[in-house]
C-alpha positions in Angstrom: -62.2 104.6 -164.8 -61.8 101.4 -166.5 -58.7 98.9 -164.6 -55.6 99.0 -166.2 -54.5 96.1 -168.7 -53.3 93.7 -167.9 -52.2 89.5 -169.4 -55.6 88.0 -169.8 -54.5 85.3 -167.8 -53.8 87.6 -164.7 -56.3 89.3 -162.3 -55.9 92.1 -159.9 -57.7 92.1 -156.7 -58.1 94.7 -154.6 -58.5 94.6 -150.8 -58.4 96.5 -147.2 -59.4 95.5 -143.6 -62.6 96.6 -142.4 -62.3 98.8 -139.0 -58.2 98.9 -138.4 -55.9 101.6 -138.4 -54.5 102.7 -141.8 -56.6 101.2 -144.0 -59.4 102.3 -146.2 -61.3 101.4 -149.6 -59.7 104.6 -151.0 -55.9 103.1 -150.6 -56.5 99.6 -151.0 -54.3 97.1 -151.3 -53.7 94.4 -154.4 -52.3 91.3 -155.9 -52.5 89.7 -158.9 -53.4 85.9 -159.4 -53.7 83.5 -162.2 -57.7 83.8 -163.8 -58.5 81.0 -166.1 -60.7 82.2 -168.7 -61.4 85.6 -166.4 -63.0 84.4 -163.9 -61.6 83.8 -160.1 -63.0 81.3 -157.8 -62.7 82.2 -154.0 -60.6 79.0 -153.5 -58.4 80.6 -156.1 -58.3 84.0 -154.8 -57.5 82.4 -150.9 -55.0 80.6 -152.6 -52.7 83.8 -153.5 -54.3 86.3 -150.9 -51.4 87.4 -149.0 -52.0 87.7 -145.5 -53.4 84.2 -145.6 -50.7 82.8 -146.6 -48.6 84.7 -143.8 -51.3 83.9 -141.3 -52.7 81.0 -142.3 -54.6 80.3 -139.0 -56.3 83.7 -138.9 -59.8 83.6 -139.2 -60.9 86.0 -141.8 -64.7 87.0 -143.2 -64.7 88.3 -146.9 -66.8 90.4 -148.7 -66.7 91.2 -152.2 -67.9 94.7 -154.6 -71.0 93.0 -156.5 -72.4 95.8 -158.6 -76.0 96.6 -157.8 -78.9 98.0 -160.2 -80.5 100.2 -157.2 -77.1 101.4 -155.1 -74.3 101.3 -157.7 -72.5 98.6 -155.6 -72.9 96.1 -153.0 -70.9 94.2 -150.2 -71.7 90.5 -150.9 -70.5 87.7 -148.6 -68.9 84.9 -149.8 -67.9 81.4 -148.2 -68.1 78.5 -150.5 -64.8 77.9 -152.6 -66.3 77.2 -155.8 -68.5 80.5 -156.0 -66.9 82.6 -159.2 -66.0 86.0 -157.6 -68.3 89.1 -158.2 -65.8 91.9 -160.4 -67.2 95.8 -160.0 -65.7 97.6 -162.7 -63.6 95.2 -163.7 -61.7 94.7 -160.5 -61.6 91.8 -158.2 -62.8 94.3 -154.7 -62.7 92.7 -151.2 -63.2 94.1 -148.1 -62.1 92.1 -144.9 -62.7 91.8 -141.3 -59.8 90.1 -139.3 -62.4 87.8 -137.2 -60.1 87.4 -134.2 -59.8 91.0 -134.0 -63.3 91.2 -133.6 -63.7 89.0 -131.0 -61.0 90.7 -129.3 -62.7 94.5 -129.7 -66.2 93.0 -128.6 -64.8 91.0 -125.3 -62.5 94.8 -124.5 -66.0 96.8 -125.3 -68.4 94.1 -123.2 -70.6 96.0 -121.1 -70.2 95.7 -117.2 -73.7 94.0 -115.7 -74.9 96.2 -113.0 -76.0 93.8 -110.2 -78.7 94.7 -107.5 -77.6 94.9 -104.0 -78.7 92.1 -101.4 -82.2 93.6 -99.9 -81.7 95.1 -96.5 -84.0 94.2 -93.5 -86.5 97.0 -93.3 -84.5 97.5 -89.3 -81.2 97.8 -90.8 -82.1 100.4 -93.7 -83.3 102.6 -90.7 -80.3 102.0 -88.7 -78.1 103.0 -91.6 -80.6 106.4 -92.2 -80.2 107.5 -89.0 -77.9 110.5 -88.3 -74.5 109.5 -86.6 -74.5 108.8 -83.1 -72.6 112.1 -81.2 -69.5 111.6 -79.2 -67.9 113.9 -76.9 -65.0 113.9 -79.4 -67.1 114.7 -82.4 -68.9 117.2 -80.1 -65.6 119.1 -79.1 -64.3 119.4 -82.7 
């Protein structure tokens, strides 16, 4: 449905972090923020984004609900300050990935390298087929 109302000089923006526990697009989370004239730059929306200002070295990646002629809606990336935010109906719609989380899930998920073993002298490998050698102690048992 249409967003609620709110002071034209105000803009809600929705948000939740990609891939962690307890959040999803269906129970985002939102701010508002100043919007001259409507429109929010990304500078702007960085500028009043929450978690950034309580973890202002974390690294994030953004991507914003662009509506979409073929799919209804697409994720579009956005990096440069001055780019005017993309609104799907109406709303301000972000999606977030927590970059040094990611870093940290793909160095805990790296696969282990598999390493071939030294090559054996054709003598050895026989030596270590053979069957053991009998001992009057292995004999008695």
């Amino acid at each position: 449905g249409p967003p609620p109302s709110r002071a034209p000089s105000m803009a809600l923006a929705l948000y939740f972090f990609a891939g962690e526990h307890g959040e999803d697009e269906a129970l985002p989370n939102a701010f508002e923020m100043p919007a001259k004239a409507g429109d929010v730059t990304f500078e702007e929306f960085l500028r009043h984004f929450p978690p950034a200002r309580v973890e202002p070295a974390a690294a994030f990646a953004f991507r914003f609900k662009t509506v979409d002629a073929t799919y209804g809606y697409v994720w579009t990336d956005v990096r440069r300050p001055e780019q005017v935010l993309p609104r799907h109906e109406g709303l301000i719609s972000a999606k977030i990935l927590r970059l040094d989380l990611l870093e940290a899930r793909q160095l805990a998920r790296r696969p282990v390298r598999l390493r071939r073993k030294p090559a054996v002298a054709p003598e050895a490998r026989r030596a270590a087929d053979a069957p053991p050698l009998r001992t009057p102690t292995t004999e008695a048992a």
